[in-house]
PQR file of N, CA, C, O and H, with PARSE charges and radii, in Angstrom:
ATOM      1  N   UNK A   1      50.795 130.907-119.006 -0.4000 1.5000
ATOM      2  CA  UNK A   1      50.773 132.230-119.593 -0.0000 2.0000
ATOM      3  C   UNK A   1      51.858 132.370-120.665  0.5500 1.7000
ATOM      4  O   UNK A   1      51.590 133.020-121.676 -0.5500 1.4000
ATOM      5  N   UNK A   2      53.060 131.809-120.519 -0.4000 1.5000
ATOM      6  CA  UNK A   2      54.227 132.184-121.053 -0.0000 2.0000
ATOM      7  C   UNK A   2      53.710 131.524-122.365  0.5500 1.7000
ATOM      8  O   UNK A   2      53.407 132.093-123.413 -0.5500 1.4000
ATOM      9  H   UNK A   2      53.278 131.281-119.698  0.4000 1.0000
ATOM     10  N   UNK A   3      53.679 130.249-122.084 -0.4000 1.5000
ATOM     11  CA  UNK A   3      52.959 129.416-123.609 -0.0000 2.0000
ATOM     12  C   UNK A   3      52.238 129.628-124.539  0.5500 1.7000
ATOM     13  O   UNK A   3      52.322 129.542-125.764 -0.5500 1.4000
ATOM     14  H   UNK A   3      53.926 129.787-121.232  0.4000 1.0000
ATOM     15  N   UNK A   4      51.224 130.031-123.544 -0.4000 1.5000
ATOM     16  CA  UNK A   4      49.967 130.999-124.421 -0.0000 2.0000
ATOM     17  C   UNK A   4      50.692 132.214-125.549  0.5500 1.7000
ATOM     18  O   UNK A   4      50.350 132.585-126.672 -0.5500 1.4000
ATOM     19  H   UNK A   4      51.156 130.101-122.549  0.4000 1.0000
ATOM     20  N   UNK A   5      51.511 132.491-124.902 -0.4000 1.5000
ATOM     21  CA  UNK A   5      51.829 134.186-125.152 -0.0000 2.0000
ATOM     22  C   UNK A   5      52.913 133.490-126.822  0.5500 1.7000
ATOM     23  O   UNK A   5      53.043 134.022-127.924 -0.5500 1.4000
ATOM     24  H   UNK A   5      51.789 132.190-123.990  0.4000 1.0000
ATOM     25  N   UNK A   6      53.336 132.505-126.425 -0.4000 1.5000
ATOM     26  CA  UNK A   6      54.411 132.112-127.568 -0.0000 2.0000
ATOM     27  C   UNK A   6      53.724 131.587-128.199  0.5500 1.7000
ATOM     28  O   UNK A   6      54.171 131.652-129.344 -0.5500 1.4000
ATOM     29  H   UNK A   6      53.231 132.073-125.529  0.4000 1.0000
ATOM     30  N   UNK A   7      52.397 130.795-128.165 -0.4000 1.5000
ATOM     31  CA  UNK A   7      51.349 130.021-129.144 -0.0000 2.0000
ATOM     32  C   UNK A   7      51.413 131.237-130.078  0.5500 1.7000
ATOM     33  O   UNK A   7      51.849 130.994-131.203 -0.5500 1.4000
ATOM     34  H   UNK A   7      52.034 130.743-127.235  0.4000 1.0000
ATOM     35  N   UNK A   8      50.968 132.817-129.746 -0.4000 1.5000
ATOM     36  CA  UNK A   8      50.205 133.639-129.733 -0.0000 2.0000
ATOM     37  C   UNK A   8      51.000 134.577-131.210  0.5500 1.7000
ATOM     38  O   UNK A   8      50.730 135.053-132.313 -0.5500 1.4000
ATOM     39  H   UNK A   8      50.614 133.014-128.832  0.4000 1.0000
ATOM     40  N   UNK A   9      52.011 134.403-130.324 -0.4000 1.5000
ATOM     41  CA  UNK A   9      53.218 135.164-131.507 -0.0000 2.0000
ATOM     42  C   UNK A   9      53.755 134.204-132.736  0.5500 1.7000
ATOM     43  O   UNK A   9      54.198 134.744-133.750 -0.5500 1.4000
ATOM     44  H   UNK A   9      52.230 134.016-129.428  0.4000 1.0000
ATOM     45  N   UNK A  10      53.712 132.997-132.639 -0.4000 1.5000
ATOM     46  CA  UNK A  10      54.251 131.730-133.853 -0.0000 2.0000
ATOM     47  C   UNK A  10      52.625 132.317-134.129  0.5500 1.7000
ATOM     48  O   UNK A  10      52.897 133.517-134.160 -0.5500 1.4000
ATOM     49  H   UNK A  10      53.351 132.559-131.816  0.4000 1.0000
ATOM     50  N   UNK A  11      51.544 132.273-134.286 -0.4000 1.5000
ATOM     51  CA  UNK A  11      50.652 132.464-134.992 -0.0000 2.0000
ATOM     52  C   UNK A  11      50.733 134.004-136.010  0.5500 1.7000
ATOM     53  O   UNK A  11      50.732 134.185-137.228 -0.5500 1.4000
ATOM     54  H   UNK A  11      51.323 131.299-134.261  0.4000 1.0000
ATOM     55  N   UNK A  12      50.796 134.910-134.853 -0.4000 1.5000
ATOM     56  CA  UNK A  12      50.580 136.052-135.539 -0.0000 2.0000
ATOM     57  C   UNK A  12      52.013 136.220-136.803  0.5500 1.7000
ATOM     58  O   UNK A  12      51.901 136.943-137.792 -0.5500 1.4000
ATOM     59  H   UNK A  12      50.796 134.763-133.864  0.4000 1.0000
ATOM     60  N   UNK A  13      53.448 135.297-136.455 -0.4000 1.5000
ATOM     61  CA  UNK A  13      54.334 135.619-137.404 -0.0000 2.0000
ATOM     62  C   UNK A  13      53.765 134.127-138.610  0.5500 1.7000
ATOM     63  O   UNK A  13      54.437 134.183-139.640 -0.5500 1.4000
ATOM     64  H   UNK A  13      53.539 134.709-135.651  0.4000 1.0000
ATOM     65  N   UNK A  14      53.165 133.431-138.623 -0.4000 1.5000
ATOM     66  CA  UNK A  14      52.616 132.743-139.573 -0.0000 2.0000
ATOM     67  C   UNK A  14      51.742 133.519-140.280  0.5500 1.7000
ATOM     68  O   UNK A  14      51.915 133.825-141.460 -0.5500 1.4000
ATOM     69  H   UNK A  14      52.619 133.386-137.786  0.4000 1.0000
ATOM     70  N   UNK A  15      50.810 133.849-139.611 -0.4000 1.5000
ATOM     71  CA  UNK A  15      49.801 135.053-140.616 -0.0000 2.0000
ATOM     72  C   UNK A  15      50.455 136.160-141.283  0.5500 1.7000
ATOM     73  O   UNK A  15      50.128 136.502-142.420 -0.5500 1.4000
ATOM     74  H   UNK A  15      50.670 133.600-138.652  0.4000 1.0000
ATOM     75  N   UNK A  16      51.218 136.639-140.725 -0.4000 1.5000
ATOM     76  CA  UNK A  16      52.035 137.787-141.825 -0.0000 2.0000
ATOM     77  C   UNK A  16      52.794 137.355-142.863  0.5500 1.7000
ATOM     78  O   UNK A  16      52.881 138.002-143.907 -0.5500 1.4000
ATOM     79  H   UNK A  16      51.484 136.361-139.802  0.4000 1.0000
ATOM     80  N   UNK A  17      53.508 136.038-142.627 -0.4000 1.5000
ATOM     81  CA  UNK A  17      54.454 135.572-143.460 -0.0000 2.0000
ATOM     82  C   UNK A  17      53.246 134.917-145.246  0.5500 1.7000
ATOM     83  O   UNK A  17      53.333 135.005-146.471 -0.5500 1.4000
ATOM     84  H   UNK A  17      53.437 135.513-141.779  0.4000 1.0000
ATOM     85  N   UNK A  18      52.115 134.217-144.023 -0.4000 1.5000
ATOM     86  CA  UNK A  18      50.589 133.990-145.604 -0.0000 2.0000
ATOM     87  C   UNK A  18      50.460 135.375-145.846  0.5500 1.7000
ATOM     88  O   UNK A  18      49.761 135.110-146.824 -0.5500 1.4000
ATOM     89  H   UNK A  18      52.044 134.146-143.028  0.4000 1.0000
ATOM     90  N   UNK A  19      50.493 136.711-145.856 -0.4000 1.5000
ATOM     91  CA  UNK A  19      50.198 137.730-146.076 -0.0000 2.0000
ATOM     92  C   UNK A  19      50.634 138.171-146.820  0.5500 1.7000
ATOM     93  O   UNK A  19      49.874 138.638-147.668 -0.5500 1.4000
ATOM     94  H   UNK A  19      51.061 136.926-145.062  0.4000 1.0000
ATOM     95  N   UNK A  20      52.298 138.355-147.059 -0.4000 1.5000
ATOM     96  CA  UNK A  20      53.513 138.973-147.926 -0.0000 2.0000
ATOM     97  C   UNK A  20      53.246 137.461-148.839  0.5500 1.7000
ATOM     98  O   UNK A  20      52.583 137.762-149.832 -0.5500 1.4000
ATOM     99  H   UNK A  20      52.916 137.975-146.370  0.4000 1.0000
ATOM    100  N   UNK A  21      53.435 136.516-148.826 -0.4000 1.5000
ATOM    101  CA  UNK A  21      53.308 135.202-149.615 -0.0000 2.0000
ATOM    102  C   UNK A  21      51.906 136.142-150.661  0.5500 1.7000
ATOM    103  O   UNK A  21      52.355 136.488-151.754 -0.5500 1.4000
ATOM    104  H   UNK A  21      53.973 136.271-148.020  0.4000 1.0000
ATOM    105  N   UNK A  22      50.919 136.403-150.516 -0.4000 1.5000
ATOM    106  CA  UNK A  22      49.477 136.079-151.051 -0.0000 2.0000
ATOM    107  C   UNK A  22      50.440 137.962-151.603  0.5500 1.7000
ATOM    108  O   UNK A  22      50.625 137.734-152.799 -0.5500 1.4000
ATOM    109  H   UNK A  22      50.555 136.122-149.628  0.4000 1.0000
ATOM    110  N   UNK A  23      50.701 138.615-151.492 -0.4000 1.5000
ATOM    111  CA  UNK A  23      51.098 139.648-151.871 -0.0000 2.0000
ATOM    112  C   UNK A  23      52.596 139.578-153.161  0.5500 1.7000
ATOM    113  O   UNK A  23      52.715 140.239-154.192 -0.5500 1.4000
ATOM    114  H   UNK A  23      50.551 138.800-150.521  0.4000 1.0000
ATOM    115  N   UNK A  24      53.164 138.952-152.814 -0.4000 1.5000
ATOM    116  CA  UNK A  24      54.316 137.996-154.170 -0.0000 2.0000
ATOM    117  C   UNK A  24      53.534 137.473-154.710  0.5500 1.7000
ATOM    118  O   UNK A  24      53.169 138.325-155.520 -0.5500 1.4000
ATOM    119  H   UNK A  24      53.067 138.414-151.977  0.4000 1.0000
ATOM    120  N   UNK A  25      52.738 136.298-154.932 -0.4000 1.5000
ATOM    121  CA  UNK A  25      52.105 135.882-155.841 -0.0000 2.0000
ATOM    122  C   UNK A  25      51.467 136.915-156.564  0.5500 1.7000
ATOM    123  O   UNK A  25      51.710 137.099-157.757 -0.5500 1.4000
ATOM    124  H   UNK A  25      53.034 135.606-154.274  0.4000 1.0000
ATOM    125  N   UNK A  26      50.467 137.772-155.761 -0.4000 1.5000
ATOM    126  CA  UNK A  26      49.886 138.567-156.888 -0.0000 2.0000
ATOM    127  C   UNK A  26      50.447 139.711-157.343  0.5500 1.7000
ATOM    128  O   UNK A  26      49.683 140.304-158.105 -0.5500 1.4000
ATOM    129  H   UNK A  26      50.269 137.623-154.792  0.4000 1.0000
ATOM    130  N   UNK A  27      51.815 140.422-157.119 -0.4000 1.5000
ATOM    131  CA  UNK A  27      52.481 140.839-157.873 -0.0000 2.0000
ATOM    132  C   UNK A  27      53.175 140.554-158.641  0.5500 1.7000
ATOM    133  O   UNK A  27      53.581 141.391-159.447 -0.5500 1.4000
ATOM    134  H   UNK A  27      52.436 139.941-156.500  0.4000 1.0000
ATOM    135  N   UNK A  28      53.744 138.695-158.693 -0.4000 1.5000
ATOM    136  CA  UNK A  28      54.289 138.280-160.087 -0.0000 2.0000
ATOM    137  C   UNK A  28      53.228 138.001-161.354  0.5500 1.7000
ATOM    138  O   UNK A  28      53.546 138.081-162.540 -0.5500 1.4000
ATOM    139  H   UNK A  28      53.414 138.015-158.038  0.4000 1.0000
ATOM    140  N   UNK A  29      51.741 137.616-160.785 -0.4000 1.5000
ATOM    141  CA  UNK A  29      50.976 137.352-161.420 -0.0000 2.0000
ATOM    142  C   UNK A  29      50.356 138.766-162.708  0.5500 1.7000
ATOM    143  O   UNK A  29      49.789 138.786-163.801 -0.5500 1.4000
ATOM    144  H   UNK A  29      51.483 137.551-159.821  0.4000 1.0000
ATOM    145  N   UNK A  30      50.917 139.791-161.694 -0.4000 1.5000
ATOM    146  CA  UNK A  30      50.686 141.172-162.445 -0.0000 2.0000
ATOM    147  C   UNK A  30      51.716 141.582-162.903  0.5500 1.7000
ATOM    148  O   UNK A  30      51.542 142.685-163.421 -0.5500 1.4000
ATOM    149  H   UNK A  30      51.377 139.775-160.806  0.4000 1.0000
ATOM    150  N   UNK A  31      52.792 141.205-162.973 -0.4000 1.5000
ATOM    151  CA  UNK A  31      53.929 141.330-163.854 -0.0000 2.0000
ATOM    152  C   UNK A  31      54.261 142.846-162.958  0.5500 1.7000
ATOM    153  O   UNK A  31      54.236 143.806-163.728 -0.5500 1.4000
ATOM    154  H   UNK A  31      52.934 140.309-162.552  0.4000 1.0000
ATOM    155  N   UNK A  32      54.497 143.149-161.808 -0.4000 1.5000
ATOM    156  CA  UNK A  32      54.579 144.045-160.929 -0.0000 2.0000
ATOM    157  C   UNK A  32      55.893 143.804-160.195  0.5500 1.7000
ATOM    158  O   UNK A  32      55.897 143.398-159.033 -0.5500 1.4000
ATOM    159  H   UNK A  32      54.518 142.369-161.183  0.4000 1.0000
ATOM    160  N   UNK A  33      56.948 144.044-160.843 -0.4000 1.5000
ATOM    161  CA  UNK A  33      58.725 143.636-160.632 -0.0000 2.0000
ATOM    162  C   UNK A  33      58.780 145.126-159.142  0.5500 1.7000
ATOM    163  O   UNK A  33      59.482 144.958-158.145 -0.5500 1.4000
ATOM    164  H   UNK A  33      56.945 144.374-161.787  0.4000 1.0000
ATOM    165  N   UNK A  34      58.314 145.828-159.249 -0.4000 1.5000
ATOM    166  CA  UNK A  34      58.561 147.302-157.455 -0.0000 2.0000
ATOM    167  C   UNK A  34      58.188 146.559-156.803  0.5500 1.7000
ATOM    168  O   UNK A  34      58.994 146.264-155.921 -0.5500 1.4000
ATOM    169  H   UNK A  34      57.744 145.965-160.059  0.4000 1.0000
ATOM    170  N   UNK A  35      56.706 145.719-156.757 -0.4000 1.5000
ATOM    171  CA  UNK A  35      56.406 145.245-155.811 -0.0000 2.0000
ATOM    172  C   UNK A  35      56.758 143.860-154.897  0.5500 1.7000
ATOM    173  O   UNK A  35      56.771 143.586-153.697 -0.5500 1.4000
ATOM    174  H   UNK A  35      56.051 145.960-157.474  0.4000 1.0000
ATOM    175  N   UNK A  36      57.073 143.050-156.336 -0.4000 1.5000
ATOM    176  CA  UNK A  36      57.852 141.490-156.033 -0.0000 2.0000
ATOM    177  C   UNK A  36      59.170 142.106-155.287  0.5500 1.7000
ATOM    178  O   UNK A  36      59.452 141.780-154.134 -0.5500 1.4000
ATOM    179  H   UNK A  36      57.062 143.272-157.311  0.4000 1.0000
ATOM    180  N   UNK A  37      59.754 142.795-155.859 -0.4000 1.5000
ATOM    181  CA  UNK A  37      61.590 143.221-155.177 -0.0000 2.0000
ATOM    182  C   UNK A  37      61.584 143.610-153.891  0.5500 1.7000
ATOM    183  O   UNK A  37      62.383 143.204-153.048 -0.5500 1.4000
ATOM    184  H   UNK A  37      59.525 143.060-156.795  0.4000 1.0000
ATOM    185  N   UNK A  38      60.454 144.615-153.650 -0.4000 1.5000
ATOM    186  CA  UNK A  38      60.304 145.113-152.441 -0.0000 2.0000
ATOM    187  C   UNK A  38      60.000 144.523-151.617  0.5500 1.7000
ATOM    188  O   UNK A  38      60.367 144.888-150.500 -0.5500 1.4000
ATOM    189  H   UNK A  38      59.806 144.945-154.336  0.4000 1.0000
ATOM    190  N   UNK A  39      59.106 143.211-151.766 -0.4000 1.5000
ATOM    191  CA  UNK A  39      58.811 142.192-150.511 -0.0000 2.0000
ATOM    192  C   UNK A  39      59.756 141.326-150.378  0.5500 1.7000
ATOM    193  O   UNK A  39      59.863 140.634-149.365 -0.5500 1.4000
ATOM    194  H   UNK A  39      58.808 142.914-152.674  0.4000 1.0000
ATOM    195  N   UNK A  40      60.839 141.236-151.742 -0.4000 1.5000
ATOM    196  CA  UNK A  40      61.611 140.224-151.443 -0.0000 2.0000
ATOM    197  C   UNK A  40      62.794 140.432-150.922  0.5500 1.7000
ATOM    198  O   UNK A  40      63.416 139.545-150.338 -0.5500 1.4000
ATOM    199  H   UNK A  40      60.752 141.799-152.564  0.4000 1.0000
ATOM    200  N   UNK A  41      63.281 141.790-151.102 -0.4000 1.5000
ATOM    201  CA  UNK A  41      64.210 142.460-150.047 -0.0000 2.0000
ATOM    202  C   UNK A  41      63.763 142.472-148.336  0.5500 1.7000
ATOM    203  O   UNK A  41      64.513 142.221-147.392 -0.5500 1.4000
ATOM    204  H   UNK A  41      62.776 142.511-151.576  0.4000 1.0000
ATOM    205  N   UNK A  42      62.527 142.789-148.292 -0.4000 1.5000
ATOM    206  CA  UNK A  42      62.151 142.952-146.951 -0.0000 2.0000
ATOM    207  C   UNK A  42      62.277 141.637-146.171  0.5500 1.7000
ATOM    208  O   UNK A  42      62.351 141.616-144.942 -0.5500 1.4000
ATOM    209  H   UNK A  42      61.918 142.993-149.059  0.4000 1.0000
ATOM    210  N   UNK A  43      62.296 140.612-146.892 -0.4000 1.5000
ATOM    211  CA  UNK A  43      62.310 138.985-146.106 -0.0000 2.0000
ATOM    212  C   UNK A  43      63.103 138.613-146.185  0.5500 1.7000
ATOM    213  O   UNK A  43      63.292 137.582-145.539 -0.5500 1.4000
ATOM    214  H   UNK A  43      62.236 140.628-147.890  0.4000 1.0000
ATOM    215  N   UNK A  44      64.432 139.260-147.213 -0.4000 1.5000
ATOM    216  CA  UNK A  44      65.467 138.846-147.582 -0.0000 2.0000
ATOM    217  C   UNK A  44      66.271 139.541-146.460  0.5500 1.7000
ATOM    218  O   UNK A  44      67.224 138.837-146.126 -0.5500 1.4000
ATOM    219  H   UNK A  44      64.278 140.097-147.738  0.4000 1.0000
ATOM    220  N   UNK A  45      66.195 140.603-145.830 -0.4000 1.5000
ATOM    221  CA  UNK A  45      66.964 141.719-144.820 -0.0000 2.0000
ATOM    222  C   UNK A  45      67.863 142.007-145.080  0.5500 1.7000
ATOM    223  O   UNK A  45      68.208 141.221-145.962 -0.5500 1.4000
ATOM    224  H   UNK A  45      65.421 141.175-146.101  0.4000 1.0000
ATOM    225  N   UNK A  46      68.778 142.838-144.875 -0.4000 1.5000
ATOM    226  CA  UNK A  46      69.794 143.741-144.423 -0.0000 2.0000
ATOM    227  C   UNK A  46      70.694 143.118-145.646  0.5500 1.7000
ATOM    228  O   UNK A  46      70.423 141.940-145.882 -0.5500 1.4000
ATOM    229  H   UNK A  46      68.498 143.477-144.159  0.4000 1.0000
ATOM    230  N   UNK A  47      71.607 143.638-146.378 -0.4000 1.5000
ATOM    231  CA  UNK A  47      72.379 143.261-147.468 -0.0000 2.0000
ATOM    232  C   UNK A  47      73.753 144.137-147.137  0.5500 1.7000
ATOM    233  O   UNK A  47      74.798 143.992-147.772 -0.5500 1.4000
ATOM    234  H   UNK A  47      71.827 144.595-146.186  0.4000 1.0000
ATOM    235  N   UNK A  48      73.587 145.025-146.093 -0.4000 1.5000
ATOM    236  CA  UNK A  48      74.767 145.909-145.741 -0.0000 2.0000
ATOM    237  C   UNK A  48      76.047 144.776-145.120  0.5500 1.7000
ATOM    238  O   UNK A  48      76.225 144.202-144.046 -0.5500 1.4000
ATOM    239  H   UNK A  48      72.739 145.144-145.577  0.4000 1.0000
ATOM    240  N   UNK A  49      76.728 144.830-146.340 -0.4000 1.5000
ATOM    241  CA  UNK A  49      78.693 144.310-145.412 -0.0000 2.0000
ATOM    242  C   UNK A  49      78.913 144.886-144.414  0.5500 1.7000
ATOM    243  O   UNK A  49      78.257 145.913-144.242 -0.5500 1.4000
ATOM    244  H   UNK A  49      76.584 145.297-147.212  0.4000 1.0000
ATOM    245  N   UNK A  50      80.064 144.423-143.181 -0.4000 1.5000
ATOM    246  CA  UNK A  50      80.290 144.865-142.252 -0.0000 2.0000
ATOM    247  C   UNK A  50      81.271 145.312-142.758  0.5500 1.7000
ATOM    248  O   UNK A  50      81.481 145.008-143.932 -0.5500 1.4000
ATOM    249  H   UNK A  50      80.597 143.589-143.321  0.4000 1.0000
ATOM    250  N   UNK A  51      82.382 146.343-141.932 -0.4000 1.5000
ATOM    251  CA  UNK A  51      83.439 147.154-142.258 -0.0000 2.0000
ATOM    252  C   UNK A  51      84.653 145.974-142.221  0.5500 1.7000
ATOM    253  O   UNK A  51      84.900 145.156-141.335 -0.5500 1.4000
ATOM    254  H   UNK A  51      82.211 146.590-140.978  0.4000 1.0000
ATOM    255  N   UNK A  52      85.145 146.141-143.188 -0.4000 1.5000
ATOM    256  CA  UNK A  52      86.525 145.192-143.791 -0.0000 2.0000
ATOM    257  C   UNK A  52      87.442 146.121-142.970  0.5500 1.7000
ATOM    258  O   UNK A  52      87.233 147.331-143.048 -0.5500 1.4000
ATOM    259  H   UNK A  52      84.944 146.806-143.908  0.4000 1.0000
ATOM    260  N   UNK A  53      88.663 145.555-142.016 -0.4000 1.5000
ATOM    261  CA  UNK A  53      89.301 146.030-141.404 -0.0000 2.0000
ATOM    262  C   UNK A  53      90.403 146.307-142.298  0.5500 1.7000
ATOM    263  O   UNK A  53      90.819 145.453-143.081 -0.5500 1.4000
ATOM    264  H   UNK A  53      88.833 144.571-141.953  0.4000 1.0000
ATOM    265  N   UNK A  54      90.988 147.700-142.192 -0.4000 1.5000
ATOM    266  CA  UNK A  54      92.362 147.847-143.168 -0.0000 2.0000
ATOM    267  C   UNK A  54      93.531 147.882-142.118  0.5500 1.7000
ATOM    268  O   UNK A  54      93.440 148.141-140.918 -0.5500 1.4000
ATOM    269  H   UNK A  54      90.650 148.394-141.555  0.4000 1.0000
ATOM    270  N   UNK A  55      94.726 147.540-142.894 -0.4000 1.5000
ATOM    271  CA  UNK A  55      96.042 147.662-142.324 -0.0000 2.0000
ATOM    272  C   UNK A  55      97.155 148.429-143.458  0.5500 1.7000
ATOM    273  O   UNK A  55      97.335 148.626-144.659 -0.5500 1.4000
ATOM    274  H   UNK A  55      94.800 147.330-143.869  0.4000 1.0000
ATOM    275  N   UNK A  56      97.727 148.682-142.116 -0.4000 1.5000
ATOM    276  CA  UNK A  56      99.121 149.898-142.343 -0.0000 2.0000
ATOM    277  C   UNK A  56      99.975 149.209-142.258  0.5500 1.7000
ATOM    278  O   UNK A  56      99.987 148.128-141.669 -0.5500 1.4000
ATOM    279  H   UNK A  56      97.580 148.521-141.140  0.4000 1.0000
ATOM    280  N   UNK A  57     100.872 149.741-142.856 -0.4000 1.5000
ATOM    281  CA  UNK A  57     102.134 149.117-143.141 -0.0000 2.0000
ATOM    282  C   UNK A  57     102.865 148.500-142.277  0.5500 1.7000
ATOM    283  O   UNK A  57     103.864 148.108-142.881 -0.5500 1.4000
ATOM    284  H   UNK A  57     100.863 150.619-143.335  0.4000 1.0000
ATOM    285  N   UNK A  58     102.900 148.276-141.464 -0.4000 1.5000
ATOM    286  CA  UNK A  58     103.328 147.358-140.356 -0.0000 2.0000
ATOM    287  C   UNK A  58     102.100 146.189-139.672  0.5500 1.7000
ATOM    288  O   UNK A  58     101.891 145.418-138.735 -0.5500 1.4000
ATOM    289  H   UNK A  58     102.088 148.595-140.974  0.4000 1.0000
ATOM    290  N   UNK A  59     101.519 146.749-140.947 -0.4000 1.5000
ATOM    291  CA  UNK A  59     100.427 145.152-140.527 -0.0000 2.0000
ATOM    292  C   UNK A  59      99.553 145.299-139.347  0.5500 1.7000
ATOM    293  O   UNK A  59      98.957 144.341-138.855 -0.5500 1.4000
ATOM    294  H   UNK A  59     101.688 147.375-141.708  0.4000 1.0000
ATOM    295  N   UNK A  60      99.463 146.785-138.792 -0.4000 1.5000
ATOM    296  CA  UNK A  60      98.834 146.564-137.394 -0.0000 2.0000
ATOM    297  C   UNK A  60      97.353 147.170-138.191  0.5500 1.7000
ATOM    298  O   UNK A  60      97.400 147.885-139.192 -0.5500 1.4000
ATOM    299  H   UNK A  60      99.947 147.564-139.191  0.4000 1.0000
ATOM    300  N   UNK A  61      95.834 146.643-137.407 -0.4000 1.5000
ATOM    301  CA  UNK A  61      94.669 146.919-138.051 -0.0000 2.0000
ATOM    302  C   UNK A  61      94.537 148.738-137.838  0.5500 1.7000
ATOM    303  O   UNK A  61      95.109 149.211-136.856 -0.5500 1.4000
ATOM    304  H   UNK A  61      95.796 146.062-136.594  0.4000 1.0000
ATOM    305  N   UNK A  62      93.870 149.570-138.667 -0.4000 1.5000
ATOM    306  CA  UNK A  62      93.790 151.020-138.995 -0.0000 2.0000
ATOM    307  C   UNK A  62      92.535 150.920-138.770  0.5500 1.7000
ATOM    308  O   UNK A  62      91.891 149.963-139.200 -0.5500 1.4000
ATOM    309  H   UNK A  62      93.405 149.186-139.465  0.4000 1.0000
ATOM    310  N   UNK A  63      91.825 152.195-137.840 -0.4000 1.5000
ATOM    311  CA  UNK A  63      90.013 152.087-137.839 -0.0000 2.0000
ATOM    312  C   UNK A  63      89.975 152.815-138.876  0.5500 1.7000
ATOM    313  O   UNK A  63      90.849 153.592-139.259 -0.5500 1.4000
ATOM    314  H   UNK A  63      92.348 152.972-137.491  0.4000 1.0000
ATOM    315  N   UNK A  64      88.591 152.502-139.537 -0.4000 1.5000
ATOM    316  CA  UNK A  64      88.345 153.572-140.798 -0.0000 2.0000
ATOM    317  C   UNK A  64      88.421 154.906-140.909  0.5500 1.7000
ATOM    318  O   UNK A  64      88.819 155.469-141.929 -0.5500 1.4000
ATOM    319  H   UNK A  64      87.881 151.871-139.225  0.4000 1.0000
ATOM    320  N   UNK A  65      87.882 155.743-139.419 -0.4000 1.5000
ATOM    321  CA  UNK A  65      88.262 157.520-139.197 -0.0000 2.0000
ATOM    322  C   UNK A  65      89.663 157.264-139.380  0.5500 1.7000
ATOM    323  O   UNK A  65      89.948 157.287-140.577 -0.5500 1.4000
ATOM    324  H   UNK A  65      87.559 155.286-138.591  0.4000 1.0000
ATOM    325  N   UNK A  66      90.547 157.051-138.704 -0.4000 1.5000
ATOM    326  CA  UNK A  66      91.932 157.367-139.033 -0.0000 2.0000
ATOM    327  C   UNK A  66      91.908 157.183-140.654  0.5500 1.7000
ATOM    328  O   UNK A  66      91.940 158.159-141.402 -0.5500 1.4000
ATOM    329  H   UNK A  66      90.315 157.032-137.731  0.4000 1.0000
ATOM    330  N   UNK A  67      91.865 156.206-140.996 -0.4000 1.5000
ATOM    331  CA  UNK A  67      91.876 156.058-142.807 -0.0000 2.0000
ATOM    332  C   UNK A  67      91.798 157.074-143.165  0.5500 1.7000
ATOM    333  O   UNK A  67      92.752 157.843-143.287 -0.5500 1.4000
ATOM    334  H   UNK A  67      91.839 155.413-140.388  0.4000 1.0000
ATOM    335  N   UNK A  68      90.226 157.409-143.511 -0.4000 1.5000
ATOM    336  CA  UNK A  68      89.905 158.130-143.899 -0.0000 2.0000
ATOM    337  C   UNK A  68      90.257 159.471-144.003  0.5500 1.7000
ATOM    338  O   UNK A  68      90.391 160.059-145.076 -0.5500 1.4000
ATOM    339  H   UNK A  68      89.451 156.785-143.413  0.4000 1.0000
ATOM    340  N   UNK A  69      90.477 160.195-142.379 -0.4000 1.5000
ATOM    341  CA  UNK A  69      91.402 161.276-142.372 -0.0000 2.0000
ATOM    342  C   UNK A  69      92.618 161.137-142.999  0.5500 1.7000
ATOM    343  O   UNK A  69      93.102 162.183-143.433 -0.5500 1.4000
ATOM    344  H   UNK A  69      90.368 159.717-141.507  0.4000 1.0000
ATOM    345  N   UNK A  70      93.344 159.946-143.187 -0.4000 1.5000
ATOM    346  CA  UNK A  70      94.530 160.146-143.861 -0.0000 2.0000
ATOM    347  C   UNK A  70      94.549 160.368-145.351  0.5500 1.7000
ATOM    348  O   UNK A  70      95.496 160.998-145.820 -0.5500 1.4000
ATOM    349  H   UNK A  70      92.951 159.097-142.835  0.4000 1.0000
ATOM    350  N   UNK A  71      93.502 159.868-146.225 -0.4000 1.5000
ATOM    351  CA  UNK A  71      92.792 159.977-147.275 -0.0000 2.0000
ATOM    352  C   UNK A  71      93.060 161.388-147.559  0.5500 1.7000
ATOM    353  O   UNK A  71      92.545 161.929-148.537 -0.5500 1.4000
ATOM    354  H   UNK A  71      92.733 159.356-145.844  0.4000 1.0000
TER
END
């Protein structure tokens, strides 16, 4: 069952991945730059930095609310 079930899902994420593929091609082919960016962000994921820790003058790490309130 378990096998089956993982055959099941490597298939269905192969078919989506030919899907967005057949969808880039024919938006570069249409000179369609919203639509190429948008699929290529979506496969590309998340672009958000994590929070850079700041320090106070004695070198000890500051969470960003305190920062900020001090701001």
């Amino acid at each position: 069952m378990e096998k089956t079930l993982k055959y099941e899902i490597r298939r269905c994420e192969v078919e989506t991945m030919d899907k967005i593929d057949e969808d880039l091609e024919d938006a570069a082919r249409r000179h369609n730059s919203k639509i190429l960016y948008c699929h290529v962000n979506k496969l590309r994921g998340s672009s958000q930095l994590g929070l850079v820790p700041v320090r106070g003058r004695n070198w000890a790490t500051i969470s960003v609310k305190e920062w900020l309130k001090k701001r």
